[in-house]
N, C-alpha and C positions, 0 to 999 in steps of 0.2 A: 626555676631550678627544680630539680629532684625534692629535694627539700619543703620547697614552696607548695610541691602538690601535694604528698605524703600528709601535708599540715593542714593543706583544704579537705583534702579526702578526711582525715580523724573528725575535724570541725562538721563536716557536712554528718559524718557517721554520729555525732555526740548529738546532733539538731534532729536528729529522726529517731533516736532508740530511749526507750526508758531506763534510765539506768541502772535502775534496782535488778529487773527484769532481762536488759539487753533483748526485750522485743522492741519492736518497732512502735513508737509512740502516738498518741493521738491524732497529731497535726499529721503526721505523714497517714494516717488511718486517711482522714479527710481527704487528702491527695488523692490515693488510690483505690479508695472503692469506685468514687467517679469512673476513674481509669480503665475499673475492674469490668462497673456495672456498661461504658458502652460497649467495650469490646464484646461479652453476653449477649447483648441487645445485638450488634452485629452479628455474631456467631451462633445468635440462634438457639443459648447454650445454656444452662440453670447456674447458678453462682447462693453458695449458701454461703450467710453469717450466724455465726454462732457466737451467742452472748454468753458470758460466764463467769460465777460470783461465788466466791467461797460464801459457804454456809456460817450463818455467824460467828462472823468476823471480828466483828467489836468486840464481843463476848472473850475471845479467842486472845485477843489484844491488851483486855481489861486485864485477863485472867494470870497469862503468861510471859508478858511483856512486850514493847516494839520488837526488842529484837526477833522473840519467837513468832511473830506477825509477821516480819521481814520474813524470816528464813519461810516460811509457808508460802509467802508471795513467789520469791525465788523459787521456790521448788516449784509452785505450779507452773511459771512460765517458762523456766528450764521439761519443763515434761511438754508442754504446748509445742515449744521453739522445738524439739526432737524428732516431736510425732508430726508435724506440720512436712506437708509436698513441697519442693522446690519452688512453686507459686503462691502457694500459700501467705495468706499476712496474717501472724501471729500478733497482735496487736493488744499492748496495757491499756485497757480504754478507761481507766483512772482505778485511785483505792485498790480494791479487793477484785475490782470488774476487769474482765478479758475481752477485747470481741477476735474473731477468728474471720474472717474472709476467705473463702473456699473456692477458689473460679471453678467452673464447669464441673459441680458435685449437687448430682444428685440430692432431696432429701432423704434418701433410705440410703445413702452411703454416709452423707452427715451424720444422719443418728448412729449407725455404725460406731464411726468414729468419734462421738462425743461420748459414746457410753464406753471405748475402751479407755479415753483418757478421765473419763468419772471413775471407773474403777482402779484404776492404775494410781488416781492423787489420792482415795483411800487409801491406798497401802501405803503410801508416805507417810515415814514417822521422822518427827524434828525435834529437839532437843530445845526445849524452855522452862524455863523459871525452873531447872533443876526435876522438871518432868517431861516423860516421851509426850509430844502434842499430834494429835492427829485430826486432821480434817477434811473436811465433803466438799464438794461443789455440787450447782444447781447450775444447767446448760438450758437455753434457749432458741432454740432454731427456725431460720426461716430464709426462706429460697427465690431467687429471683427466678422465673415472675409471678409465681404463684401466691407468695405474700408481701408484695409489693413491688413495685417499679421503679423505684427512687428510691433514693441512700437514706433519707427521713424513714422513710415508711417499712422499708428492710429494717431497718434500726429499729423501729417501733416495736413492730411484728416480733424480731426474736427477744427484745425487752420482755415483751406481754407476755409472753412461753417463757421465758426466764421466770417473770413472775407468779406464772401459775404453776411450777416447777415448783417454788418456795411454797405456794399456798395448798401445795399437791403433799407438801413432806417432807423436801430438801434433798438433798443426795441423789436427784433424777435428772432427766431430761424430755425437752416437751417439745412439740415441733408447734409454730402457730400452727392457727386456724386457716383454712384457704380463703381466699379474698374472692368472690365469686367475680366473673365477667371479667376477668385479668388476662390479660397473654401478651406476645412482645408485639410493640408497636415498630 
């Protein structure tokens, strides 16, 4: 019946989205990069993921409470889920962490667009613990196949660039390192 699918369809839509977020969740992250990375490999074509972590977070959390933690969460993924292409996977890759799936994007259109969406979650202001709260992100990026070849290794790469993002000063964004002797198999 009408009925029956309406009710598979919500089910199936509740098994793939975070709910806080209403991006697309982990598990379905897992699905789709595969998905993402052979059709690149086939098409010959770059695929960035971009890693991204509000700036202390816990601090944030300690300070102003879950809920003004939540509302920051939401707001970033509401800004992700907007500025995200039609193919795009806007994806909660847990806590405070984002990953982004980018098919056939360039790294210098990547950084482009992680630096509009860095500065765009500065200007966000949320209301907690009875003060306006505002927060940064740190972006990490990295491009198939230049920083890896596989979903592990893409995943690593923009972690590492995530990482030295934070150890760079917070509120930036870093592209890996190139992996030398890389190209599409």
């Amino acid at each position: 019946t009408t009925q029956q699918r309406k009710a598979k369809e919500v089910l199936r839509e509740h098994s793939i989205r975070d709910p806080l977020t209403n991006l697309f969740n982990r598990q379905f992250l897992d699905e789709s990069l595969e998905r993402e990375l052979a059709r690149a490999r086939r098409d010959g074509v770059p695929l960035a993921v971009l890693m991204v972590d509000i700036d202390r977070f816990k601090q944030l959390n300690d300070r102003y409470g879950h809920q003004a933690g939540d509302e920051v969460i939401r707001r970033l993924g509401n800004l992700l889920r907007t500025g995200a292409r039609g193919g795009d996977l806007p994806c909660r890759y847990g806590g405070e962490e984002f990953l982004l799936v980018l098919p056939n994007m360039t790294g210098e259109t990547a950084f482009e667009r992680a630096e509009q969406w860095r500065q765009a979650f500065a200007l966000e202001r949320v209301q907690g613990g009875g003060r306006v709260v505002q927060a940064t992100v740190s972006i990490g990026i990295a491009v198939f196949p230049w920083h890896g070849d596989r979903r592990e290794s893409l995943i690593r790469a923009a972690d590492d660039a995530l990482y030295a993002a934070k150890r760079g000063g917070r509120n930036r964004v870093v592209v890996a390192k190139t992996t030398a002797n890389l190209g599409l198999r």
